[in-house]
C-alpha positions as a Markdown table, in Angstrom:
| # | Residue | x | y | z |
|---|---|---|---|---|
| 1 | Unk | -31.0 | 12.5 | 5.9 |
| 2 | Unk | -33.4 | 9.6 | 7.0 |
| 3 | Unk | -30.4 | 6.7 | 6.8 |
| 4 | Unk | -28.4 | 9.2 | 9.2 |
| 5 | Unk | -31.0 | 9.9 | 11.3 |
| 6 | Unk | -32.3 | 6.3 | 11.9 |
| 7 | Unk | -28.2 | 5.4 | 12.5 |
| 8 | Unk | -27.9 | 7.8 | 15.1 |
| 9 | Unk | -31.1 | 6.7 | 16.9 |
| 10 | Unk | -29.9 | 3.2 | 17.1 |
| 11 | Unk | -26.3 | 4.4 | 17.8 |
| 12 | Unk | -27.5 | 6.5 | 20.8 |
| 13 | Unk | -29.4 | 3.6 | 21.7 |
| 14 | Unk | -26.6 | 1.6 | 22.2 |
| 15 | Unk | -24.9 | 4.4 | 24.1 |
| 16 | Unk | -27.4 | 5.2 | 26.5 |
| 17 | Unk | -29.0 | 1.7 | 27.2 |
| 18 | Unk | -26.7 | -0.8 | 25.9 |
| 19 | Unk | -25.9 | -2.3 | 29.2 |
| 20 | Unk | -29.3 | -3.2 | 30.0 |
| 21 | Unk | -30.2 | -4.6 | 27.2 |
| 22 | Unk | -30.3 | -8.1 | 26.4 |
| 23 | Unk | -27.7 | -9.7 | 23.9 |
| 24 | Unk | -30.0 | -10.6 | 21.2 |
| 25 | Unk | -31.8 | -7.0 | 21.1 |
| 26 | Unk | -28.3 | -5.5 | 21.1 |
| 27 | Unk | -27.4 | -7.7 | 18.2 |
| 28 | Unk | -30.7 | -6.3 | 16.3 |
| 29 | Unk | -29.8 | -2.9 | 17.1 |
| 30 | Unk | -26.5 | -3.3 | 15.6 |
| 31 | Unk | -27.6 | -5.4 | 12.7 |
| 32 | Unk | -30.0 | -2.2 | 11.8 |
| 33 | Unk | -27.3 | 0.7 | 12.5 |
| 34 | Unk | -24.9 | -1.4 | 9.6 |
| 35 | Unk | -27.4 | -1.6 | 7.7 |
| 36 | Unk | -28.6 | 2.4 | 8.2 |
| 37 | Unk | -24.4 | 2.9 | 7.8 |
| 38 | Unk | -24.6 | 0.5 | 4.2 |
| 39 | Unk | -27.2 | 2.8 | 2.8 |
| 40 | Unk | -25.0 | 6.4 | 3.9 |
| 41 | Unk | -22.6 | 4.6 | 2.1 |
| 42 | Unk | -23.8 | 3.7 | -0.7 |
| 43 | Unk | -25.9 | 7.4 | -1.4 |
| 44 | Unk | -22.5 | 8.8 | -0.5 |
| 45 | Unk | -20.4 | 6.6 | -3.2 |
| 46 | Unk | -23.3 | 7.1 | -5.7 |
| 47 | Unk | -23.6 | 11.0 | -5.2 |
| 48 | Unk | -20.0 | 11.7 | -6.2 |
| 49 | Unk | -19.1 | 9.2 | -8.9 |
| 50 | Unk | -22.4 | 11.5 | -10.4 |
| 51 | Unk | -21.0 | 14.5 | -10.0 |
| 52 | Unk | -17.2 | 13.0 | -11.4 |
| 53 | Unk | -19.4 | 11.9 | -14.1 |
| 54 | Unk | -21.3 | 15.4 | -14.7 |
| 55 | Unk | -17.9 | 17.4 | -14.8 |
| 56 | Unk | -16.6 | 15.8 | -17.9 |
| 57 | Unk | -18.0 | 15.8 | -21.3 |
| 58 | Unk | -15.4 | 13.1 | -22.6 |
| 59 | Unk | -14.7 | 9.6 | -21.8 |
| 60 | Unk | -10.9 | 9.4 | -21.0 |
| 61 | Unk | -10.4 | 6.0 | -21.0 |
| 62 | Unk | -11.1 | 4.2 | -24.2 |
| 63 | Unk | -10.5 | 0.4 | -25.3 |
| 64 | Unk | -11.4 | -1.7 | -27.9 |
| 65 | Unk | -14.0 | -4.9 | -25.9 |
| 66 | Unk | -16.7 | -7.7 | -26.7 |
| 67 | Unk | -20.0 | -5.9 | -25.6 |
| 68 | Unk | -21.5 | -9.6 | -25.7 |
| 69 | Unk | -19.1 | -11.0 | -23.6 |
| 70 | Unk | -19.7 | -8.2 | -20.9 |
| 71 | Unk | -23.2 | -8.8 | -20.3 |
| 72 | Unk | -22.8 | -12.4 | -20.2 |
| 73 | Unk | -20.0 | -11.9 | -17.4 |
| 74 | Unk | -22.4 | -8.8 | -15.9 |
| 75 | Unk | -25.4 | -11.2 | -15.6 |
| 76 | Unk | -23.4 | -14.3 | -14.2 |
| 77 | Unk | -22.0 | -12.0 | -11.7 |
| 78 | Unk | -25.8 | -11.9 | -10.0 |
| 79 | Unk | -26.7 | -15.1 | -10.7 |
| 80 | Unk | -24.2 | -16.5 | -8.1 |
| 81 | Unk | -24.3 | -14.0 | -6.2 |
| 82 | Unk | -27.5 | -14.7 | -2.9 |
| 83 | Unk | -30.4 | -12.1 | -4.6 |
| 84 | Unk | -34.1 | -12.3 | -4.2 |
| 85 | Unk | -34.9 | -12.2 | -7.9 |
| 86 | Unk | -33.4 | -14.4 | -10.3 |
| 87 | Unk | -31.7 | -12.8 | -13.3 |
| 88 | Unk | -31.3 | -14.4 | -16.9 |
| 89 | Unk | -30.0 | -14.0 | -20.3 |
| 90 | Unk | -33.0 | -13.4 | -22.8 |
| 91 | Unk | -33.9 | -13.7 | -26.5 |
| 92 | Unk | -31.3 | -15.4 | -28.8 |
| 93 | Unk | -27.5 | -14.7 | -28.8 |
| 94 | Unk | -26.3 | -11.8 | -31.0 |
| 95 | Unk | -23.2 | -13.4 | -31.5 |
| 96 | Unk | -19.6 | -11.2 | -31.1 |
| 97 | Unk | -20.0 | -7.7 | -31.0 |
| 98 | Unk | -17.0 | -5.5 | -30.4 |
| 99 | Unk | -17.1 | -1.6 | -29.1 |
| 100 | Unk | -15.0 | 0.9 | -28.4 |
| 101 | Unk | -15.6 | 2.8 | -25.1 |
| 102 | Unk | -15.2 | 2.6 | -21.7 |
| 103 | Unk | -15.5 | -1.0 | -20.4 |
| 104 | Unk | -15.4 | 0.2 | -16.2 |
| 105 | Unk | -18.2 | 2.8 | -17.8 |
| 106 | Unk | -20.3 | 0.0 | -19.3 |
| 107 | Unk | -19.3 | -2.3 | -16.5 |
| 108 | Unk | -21.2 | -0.1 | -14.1 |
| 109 | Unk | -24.1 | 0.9 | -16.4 |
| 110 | Unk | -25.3 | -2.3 | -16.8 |
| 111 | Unk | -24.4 | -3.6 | -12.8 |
| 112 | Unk | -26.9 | -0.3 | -12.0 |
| 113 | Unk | -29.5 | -1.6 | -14.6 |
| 114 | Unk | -29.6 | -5.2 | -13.3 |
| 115 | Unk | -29.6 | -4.0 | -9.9 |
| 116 | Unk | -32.3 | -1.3 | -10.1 |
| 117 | Unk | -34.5 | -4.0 | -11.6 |
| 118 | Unk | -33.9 | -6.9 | -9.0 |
| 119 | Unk | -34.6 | -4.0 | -6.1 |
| 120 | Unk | -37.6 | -2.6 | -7.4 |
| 121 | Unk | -38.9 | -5.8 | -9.3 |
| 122 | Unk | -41.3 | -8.5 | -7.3 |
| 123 | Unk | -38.7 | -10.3 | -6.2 |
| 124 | Unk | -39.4 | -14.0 | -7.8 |
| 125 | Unk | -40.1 | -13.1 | -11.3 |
| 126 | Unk | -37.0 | -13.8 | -13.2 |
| 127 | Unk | -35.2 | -9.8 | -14.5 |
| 128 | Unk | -34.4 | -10.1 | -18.2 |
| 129 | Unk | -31.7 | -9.0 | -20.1 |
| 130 | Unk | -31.5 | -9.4 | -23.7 |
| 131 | Unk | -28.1 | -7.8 | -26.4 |
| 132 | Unk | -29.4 | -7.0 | -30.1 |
| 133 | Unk | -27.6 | -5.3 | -32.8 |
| 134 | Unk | -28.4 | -3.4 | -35.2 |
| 135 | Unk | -26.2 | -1.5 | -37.7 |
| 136 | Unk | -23.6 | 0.7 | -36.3 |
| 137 | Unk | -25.3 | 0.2 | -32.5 |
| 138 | Unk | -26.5 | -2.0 | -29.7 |
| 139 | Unk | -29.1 | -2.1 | -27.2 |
| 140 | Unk | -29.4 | -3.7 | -23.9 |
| 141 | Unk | -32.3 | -4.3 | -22.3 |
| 142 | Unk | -33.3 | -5.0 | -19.4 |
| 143 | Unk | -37.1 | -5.8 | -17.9 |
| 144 | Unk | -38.4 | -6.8 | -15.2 |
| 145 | Unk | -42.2 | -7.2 | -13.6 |
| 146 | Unk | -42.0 | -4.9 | -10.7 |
| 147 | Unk | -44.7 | -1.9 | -10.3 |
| 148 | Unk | -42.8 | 0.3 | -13.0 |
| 149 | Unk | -41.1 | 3.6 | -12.9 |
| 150 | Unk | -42.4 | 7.0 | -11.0 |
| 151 | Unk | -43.4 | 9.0 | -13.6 |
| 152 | Unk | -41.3 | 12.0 | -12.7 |
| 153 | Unk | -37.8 | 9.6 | -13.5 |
| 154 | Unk | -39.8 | 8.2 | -16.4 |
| 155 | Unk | -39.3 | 11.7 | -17.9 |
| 156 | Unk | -35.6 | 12.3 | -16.8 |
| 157 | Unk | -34.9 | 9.0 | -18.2 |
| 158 | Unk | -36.3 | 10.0 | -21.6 |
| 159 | Unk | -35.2 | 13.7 | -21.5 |
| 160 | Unk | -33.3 | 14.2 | -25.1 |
| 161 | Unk | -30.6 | 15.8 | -23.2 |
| 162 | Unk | -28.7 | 15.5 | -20.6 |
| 163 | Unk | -30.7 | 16.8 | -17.4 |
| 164 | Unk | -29.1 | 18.3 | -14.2 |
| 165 | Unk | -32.2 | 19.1 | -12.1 |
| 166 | Unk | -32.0 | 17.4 | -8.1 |
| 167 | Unk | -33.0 | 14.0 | -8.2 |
| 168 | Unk | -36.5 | 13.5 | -7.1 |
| 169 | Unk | -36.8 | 12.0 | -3.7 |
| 170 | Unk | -38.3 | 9.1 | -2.2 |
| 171 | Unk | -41.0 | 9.0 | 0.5 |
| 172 | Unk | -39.2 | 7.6 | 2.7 |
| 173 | Unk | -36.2 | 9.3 | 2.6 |
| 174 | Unk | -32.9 | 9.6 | 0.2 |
| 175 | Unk | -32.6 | 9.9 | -3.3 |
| 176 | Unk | -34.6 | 8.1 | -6.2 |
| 177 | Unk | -32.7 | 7.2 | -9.1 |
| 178 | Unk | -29.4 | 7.4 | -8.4 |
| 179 | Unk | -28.3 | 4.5 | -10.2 |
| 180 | Unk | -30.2 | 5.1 | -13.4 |
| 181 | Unk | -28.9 | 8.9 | -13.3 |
| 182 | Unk | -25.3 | 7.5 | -13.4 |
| 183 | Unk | -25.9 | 4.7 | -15.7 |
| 184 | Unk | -27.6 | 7.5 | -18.3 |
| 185 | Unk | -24.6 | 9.1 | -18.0 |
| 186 | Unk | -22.7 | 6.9 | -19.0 |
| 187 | Unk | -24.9 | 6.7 | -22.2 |
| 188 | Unk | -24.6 | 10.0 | -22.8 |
| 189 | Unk | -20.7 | 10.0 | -22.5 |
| 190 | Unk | -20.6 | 7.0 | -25.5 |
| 191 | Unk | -22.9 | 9.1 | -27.6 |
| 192 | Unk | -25.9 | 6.7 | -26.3 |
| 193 | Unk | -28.7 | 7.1 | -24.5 |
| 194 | Unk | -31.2 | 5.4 | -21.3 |
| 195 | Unk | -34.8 | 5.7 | -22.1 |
| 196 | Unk | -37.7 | 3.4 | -21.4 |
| 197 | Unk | -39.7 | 1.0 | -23.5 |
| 198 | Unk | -43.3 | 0.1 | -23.3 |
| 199 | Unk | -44.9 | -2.3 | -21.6 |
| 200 | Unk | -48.0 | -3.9 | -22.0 |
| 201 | Unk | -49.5 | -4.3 | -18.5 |
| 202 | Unk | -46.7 | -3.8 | -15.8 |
| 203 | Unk | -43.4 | -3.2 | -14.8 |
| 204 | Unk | -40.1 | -1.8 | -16.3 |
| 205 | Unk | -38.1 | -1.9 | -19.9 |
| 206 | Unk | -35.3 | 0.3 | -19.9 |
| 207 | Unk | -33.1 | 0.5 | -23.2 |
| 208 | Unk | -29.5 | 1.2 | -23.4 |
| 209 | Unk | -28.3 | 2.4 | -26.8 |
| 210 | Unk | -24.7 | 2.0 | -27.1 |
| 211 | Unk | -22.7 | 3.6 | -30.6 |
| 212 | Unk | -20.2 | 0.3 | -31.6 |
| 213 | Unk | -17.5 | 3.0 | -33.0 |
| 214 | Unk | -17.7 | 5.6 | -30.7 |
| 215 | Unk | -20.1 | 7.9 | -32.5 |
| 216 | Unk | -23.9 | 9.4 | -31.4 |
| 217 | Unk | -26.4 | 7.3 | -31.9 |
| 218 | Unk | -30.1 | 8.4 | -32.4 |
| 219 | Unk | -32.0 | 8.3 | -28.4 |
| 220 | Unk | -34.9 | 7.3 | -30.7 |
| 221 | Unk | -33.2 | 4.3 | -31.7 |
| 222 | Unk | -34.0 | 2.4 | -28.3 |
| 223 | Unk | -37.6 | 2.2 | -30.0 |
| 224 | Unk | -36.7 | 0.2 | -32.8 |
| 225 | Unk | -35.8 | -2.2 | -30.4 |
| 226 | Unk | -39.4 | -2.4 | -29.1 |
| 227 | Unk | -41.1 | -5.3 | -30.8 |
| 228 | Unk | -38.4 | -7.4 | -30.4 |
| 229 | Unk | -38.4 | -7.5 | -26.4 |
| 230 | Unk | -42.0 | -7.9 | -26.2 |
């Protein structure tokens, strides 16, 4: 409700004083309704490709990739790409590792991951995102140094099963966690799972455990994965 409400207040704005005001306050207020508009847009997108997700309990679309090769292509995409936080490949190469799954799924858990962490990270410290395998799964995880997670997702995030509950919300209006709901989802539905790590003084790990041959993988197994990040 806030993003709409701020829009129309600048929109009605413009409609009841725009010819008095001058060109370059205009040209704020319009630079603030897109940007109210860019966030309905983006809560609207987000809240139904949850609930497509949520009314399935099978991924349709499967296909033989290189997981490796995806997050190398995932992370390149933002760092060319004009963000505040820089984002880098972490920890030595894993080498080839092939899966079978969804690769517009993945695709979209790992672009949420990456850009959950630049947004709520500090802005100059570098986000981090390592590959690992390790038998029959992988893990990708991603850190950065920002103030951590609320509690409250924390919990969602590390639920053992899938949880439908609202979404908590954030102060200032909207929807926390929309992202990271839809990217655990997308665990789920490859027999994976989203949890977070520890840290040792700030800021956020999250793990995503990925089955290479299409069958469930332990949620605990994102905590073997815990030394080797630190």
């Amino acid at each position: 409700q806030t993003p709409l409400t701020a829009l129309h207040g600048y929109l009605e704005t413009l409609s009841q004083r725009g010819a008095t005001l001058a060109r370059a306050e205009e040209a704020r207020y319009l630079a603030a309704a897109l940007a109210q508009s860019d966030k309905v847009r983006r809560l609207t997108q987000q809240l139904f490709e949850l609930a497509r997700l949520q009314s399935t309990d099978h991924v349709l679309q499967r296909d033989r990739f290189s997981l490796d090769e995806l997050v190398h292509d995932t992370v390149q995409k933002f760092e060319l790409s004009a963000r505040p936080a820089p984002v880098k490949l972490h920890g030595p190469a894993p080498g080839r590792i092939e899966m079978e799954g969804d690769l517009q799924l993945i695709d979209r858990a790992l672009t949420n991951l990456i850009d959950n962490a630049i947004r709520h990270g500090r802005g100059v410290a570098p986000v981090r995102v390592s590959l690992q395998q390790r038998g029959r799964g992988a893990a990708v995880l991603v850190e950065d140094d920002g103030p951590g997670l609320p509690a409250e997702l924390s919990r969602r995030l590390d639920a053992q099963r899938p949880v439908r509950q609202p979404l908590p919300e954030r102060p200032g209006g909207g929807l926390g966690g929309l992202g990271l709901a839809i990217a655990q989802r997308i665990a789920w539905l490859h027999g994976g799972s989203l949890r977070t790590l520890p840290v040792s003084r700030h800021g956020t790990r999250l793990c995503l455990a990925l089955p290479l041959d299409y069958r469930p993988v332990d949620p605990k197994d994102c905590l073997l994965y815990t030394s080797d990040a630190a």
